[in-house]
C-alpha positions in Angstrom: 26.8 -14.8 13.7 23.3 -15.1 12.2 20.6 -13.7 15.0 17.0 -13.2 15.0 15.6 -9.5 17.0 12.6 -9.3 14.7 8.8 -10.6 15.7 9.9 -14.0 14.7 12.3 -14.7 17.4 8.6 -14.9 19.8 7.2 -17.5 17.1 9.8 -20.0 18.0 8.8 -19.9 21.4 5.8 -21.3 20.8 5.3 -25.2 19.6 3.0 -24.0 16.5 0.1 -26.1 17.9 -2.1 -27.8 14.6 -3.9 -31.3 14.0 -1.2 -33.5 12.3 1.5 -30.9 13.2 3.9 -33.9 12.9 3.3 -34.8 9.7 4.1 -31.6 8.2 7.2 -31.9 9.9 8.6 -35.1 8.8 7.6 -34.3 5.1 9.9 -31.4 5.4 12.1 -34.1 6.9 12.1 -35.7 4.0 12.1 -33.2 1.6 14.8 -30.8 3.0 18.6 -31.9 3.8 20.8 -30.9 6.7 23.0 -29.2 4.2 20.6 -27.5 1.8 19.6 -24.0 1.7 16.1 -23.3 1.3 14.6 -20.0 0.5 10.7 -19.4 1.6 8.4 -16.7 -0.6 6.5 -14.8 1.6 3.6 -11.8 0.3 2.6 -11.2 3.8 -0.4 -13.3 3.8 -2.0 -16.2 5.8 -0.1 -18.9 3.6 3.8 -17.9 3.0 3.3 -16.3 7.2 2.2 -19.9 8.1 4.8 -21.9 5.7 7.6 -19.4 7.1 6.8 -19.9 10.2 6.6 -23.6 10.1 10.3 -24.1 8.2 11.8 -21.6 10.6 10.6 -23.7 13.5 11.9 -26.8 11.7 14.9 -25.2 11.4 15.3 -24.9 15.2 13.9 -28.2 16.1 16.5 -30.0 13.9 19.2 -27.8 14.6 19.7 -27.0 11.4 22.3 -24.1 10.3 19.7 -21.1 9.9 22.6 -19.4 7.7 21.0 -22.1 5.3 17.5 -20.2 5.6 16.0 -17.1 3.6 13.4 -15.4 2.5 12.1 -13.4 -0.1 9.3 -10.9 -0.6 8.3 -9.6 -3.6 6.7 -5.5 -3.7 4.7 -5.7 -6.8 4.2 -1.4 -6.5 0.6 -1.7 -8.0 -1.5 -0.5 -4.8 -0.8 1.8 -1.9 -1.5 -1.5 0.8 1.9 -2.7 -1.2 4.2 -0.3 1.2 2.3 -1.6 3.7 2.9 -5.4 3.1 6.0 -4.8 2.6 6.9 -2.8 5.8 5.0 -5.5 7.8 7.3 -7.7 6.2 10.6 -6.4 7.4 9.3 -5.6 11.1 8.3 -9.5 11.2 11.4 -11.0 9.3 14.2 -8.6 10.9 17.2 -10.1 11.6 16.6 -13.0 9.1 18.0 -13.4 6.1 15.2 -11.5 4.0 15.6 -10.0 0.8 13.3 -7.7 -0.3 12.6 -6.5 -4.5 10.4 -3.5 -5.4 9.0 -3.2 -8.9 10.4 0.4 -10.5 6.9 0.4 -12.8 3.7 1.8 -10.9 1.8 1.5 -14.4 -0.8 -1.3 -14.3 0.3 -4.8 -15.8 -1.1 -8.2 -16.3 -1.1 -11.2 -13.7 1.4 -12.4 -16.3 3.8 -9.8 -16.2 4.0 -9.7 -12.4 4.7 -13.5 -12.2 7.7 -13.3 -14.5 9.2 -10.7 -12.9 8.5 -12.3 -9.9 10.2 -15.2 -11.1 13.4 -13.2 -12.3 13.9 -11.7 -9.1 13.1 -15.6 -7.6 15.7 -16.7 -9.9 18.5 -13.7 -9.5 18.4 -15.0 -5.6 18.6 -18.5 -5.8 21.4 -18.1 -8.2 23.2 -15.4 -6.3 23.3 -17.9 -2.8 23.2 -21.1 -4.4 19.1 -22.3 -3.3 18.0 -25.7 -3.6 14.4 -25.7 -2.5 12.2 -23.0 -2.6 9.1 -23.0 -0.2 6.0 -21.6 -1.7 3.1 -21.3 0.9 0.2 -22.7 -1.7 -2.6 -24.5 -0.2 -5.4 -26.8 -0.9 -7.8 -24.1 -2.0 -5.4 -23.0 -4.0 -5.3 -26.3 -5.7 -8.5 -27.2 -6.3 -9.1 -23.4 -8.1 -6.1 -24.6 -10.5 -7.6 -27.6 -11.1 -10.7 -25.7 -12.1 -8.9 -23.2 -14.1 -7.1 -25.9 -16.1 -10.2 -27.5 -17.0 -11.4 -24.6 -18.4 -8.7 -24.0 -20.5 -8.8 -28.0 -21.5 -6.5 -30.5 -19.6 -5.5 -33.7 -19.5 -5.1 -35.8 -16.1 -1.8 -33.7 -15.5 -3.7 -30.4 -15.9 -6.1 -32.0 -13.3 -3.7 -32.7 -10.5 -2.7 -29.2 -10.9 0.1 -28.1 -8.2 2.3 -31.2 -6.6 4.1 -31.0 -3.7 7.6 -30.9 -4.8 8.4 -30.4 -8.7 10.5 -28.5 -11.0 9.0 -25.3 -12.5 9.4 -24.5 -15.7 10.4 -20.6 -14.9 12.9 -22.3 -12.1 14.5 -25.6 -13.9 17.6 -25.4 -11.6 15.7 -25.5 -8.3 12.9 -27.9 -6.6 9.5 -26.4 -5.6 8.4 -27.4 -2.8 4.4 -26.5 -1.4 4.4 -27.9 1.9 1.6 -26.7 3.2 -0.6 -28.1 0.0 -2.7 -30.2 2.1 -4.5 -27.8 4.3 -7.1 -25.7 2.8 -7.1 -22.0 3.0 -9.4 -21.6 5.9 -7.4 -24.1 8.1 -4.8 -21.9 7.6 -6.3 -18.9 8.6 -7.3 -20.8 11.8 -3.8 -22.1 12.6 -2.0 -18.6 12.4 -4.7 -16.9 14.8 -4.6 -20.0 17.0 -0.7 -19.6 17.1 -0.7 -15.7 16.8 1.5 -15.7 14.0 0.0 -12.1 12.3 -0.5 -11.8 8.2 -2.1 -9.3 6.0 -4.9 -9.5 3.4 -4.8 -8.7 -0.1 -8.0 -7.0 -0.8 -7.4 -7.9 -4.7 -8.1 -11.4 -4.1 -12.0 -10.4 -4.1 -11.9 -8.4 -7.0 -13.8 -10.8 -9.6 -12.7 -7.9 -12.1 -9.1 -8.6 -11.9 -8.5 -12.3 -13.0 -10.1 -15.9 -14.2 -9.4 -17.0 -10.6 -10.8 -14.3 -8.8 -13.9 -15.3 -10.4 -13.5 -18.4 -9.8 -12.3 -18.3 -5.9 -14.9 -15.6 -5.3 -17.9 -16.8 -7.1 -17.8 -20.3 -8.5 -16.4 -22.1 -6.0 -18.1 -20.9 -3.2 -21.8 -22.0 -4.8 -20.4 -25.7 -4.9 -18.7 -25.5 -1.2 -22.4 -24.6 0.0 -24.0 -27.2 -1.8 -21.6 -29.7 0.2 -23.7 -32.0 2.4 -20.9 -31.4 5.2 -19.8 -27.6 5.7 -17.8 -26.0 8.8 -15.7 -23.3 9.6 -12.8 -25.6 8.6 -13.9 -28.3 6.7 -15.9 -29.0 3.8 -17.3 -32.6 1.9 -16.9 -31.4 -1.6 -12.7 -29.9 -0.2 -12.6 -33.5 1.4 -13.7 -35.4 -2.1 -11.1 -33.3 -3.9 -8.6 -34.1 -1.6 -9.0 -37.7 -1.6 -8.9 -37.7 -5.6 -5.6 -36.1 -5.5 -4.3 -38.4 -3.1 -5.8 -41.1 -4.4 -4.6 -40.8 -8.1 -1.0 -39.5 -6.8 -0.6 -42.9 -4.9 -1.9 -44.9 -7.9 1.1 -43.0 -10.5 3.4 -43.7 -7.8 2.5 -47.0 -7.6 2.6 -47.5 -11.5 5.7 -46.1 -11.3 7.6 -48.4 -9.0 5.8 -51.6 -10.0 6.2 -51.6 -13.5 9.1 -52.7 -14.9 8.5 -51.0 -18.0 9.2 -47.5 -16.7 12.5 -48.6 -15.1 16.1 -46.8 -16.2 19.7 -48.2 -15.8 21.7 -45.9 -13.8 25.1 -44.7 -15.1 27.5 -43.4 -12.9 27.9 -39.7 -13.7 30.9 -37.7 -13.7 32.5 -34.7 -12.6 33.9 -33.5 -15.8 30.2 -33.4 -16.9 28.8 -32.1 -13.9 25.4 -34.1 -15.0 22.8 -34.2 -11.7 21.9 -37.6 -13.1 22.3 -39.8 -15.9 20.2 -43.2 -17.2 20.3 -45.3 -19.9 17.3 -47.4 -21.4 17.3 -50.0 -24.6 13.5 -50.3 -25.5 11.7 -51.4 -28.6 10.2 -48.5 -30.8 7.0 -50.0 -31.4 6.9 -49.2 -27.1 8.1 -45.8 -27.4 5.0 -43.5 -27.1 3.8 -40.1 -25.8 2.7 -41.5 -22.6 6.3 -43.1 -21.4 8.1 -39.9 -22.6 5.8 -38.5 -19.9 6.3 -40.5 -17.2 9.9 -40.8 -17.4 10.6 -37.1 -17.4 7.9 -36.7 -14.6 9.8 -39.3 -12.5 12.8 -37.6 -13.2 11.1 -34.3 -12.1 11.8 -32.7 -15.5 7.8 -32.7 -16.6 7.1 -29.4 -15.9 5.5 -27.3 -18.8 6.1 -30.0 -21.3 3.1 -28.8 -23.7 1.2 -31.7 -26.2 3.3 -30.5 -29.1 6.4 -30.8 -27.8 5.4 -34.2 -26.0 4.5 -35.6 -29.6 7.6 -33.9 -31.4 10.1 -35.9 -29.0 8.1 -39.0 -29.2 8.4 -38.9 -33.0 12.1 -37.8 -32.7 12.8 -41.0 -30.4 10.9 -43.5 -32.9 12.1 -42.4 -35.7 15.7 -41.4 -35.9 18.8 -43.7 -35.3 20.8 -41.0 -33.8 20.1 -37.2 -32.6 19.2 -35.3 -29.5 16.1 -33.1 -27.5 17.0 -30.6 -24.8 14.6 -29.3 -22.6 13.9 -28.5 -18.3 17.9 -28.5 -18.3 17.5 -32.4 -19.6 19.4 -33.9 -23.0 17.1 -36.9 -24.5 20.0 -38.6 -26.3 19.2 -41.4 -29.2 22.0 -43.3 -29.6 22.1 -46.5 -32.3 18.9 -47.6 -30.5 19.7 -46.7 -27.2 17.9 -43.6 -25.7 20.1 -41.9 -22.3 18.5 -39.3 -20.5 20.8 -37.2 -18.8 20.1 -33.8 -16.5 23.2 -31.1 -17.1 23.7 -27.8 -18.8 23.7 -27.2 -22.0 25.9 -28.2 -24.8 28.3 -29.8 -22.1 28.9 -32.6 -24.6 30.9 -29.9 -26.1 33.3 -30.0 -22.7 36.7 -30.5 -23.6 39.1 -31.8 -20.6 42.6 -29.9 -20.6 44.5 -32.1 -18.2 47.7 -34.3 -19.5 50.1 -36.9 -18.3 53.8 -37.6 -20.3 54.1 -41.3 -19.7 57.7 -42.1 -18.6 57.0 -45.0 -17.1 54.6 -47.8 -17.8 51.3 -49.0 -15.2 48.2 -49.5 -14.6 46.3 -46.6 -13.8 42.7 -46.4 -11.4 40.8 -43.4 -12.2 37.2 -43.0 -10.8 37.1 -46.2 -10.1 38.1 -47.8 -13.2 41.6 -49.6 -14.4 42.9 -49.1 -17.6 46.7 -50.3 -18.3 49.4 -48.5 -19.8 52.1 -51.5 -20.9 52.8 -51.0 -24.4 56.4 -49.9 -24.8 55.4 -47.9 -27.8 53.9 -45.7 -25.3 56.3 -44.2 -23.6 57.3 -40.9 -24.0 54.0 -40.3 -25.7 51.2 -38.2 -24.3 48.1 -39.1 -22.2 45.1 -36.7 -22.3 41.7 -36.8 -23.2 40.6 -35.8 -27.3 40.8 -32.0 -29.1 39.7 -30.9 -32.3 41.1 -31.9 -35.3 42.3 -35.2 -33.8 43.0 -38.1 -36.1 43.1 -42.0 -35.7 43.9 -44.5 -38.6 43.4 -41.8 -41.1 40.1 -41.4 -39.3 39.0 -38.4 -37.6 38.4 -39.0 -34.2 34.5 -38.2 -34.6 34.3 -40.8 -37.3 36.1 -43.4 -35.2 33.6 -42.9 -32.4 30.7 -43.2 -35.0 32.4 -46.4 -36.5 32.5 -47.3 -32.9 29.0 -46.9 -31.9 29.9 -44.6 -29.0 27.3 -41.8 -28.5 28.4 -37.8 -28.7 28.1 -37.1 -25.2 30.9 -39.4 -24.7 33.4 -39.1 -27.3 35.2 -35.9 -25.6 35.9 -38.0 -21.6 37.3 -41.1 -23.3 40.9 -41.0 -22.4 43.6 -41.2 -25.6 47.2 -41.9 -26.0 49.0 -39.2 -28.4 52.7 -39.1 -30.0 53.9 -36.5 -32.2 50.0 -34.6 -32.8 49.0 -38.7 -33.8 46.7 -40.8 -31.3 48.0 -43.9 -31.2 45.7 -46.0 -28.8 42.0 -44.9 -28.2 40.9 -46.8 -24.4 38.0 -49.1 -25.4 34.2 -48.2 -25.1 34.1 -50.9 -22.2 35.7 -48.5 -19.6 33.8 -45.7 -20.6 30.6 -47.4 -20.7 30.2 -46.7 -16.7 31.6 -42.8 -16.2 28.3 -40.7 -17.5 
């Protein structure tokens, strides 16, 4: 039985008392199902302390299973305060569900190099217990220096918006991000945990301007243009506000777009569990409309945007205007063009390759309803023969099956599910493209 003896158990006895407490709690509400598990990264500081505290309490008021709950911690080994973090992290988090990775390597590395082995070890866990949202604790302040930092580099609007509050990552294209706490600035923060006396550590790092891009920017840049703010106090800021409000603003006006606008809109198909596809859409639109910008927005909508670079955005573009058939793979996403058709369908890769093993002798002749669908088995020529789904090498009308299906107009991601009829090694009925049209 999952227990909590750790400092956390005397968090939950509190109501963790902030302005718009609510609000935080219904986006988790809406973010985070009964039955998902959710795993929370926390370094220790203000941020993941605040964020952990908040889902663990959200956990409780919701009575949700808190075997669904865990977190993670992540001992980079570069500085002596890491041992410390770390051991102020088990104290806190004992009894939870807290896994803890040290880095072997004491040898200095890049920012770089630490994220993508922070990621691996990210990625080792959510695979090993089966994660579906993972709760970062970035803020506000946090945002806006991305935004800055992206501009720098050169960015388009994306590059602008910066973090979102739930996406895909490109590091982690099995699992949603989600940044619940991305409203609230970094300083609000800090004020909420001492208010609610939950404790966090400081990373002395973060005001080394020597270190990173960032650090320069958090410690030196950004503070000039927060003075300059006609409205400044210990929690709030007019140039933080302005930024805010352009986020939300342009986030609301996408949206918007997005559900208005015909346009973008993709036909459902029903997906299937021989496929194991998380979703599956299919759109006929005219190439002269095919451009970069609705390749965009459809993988954004279908949360499958993230680190799509301007190269690759332009090489699928071209792919979908100019070939008849073909496919891109990408974010754990297949961009099928099909004789004019484009399907987008989420699933791993090469499962188009699936072949189904299952196999009825028919000895008797009926209708059959599978998944929902009827397809009739009256043909006394049938009997005795064998009903399966296709294998290599298999022949119809001195075609191969593959050259049937291209005769046929049926796309390669559906050629292996469509459901045969087989007598001595010899199909001898194919079931028609009409009843697979719906089972993606």
């Amino acid at each position: 039985m999952w227990k909590n003896t750790g400092v956390m158990q005397g968090i939950t006895k509190t109501t963790l008392t902030f302005a718009k407490q609510q609000t935080y709690f219904e986006l988790l509400k809406n973010k985070v199902k009964p039955t998902q598990k959710v795993m929370v990264a926390v370094s220790g500081g203000a941020d993941s302390m605040m964020t952990a505290s908040l889902i663990y309490i959200f956990f409780i008021k919701n009575k949700y299973d808190l075997q669904n709950l865990f977190f993670i911690h992540c001992n980079h080994n570069v500085r002596p305060g890491n041992a410390t973090d770390e051991q102020f992290i088990r104290t806190f988090f004992e009894g939870t569900q807290i896994h803890i990775s040290k880095r072997t390597k004491q040898t200095k590395t890049t920012e770089a190099e630490l994220r993508n082995w922070r990621y691996e070890v990210f990625k080792k866990e959510i695979k090993k217990h089966h994660i579906d949202r993972l709760l970062f604790g970035h803020n506000l302040t946090d945002r806006i220096e991305s935004t800055f930092l992206n501009l720098l580099r050169g960015a388009n609007l994306n590059g602008f918006l910066a973090m979102q509050e739930q996406e895909t990552h490109h590091l982690l294209p099995e699992t949603q991000v989600l940044r619940p706490i991305l409203g609230l600035t970094k300083d609000e923060i800090t004020h909420i945990c001492k208010q609610n006396n939950i404790p966090f550590v400081t990373d002395p790092t973060n005001i080394d301007t020597t270190t990173s891009l960032r650090n320069k920017l958090r410690n030196k840049v950004l503070p000039e243009l927060y003075k300059m703010a006609n409205k400044q106090t210990t929690t709030t800021n007019s140039f933080i506000g302005s930024m805010k409000n352009i986020y939300e603003q342009l986030e609301k006006s996408h949206e918007e777009k997005i559900l208005n606008d015909e346009f973008w809109m993709l036909n459902p198909i029903k997906t299937s569990p021989h496929r194991k596809a998380k979703f599956a859409y299919q759109r006929i639109i005219n190439i002269k409309d095919i451009t970069k910008e609705w390749v965009m927005q459809v993988m954004k909508k279908l949360e499958s945007s993230n680190n799509i670079t301007t190269p690759l955005l332009k090489e699928w573009t071209a792919f979908l205007q100019n070939n008849e058939s073909g496919y891109k793979y990408f974010n754990k996403t297949y961009l099928f063009k099909s004789h004019g058709n484009i399907y987008i369908i989420s699933g791993p890769l090469f499962f188009r390759q699936k072949t189904i093993a299952t196999s009825k002798k028919i000895d008797t002749l009926w209708n059959i309803t599978r998944e929902e669908q009827n397809y009739e088995i009256q043909k006394k020529e049938y009997m005795w023969a064998t009903l399966r789904f296709p294998k290599k090498g298999d022949k119809f009308k001195n075609k191969t099956r593959n050259e049937w299906c291209i005769n046929q107009k049926i796309p390669i991601f559906r050629r292996n599910f469509i459901p045969i009829i087989v007598k001595k090694n010899q199909i001898i009925h194919i079931f028609n493209e009409k009843w697979t049209m719906n089972n993606e």
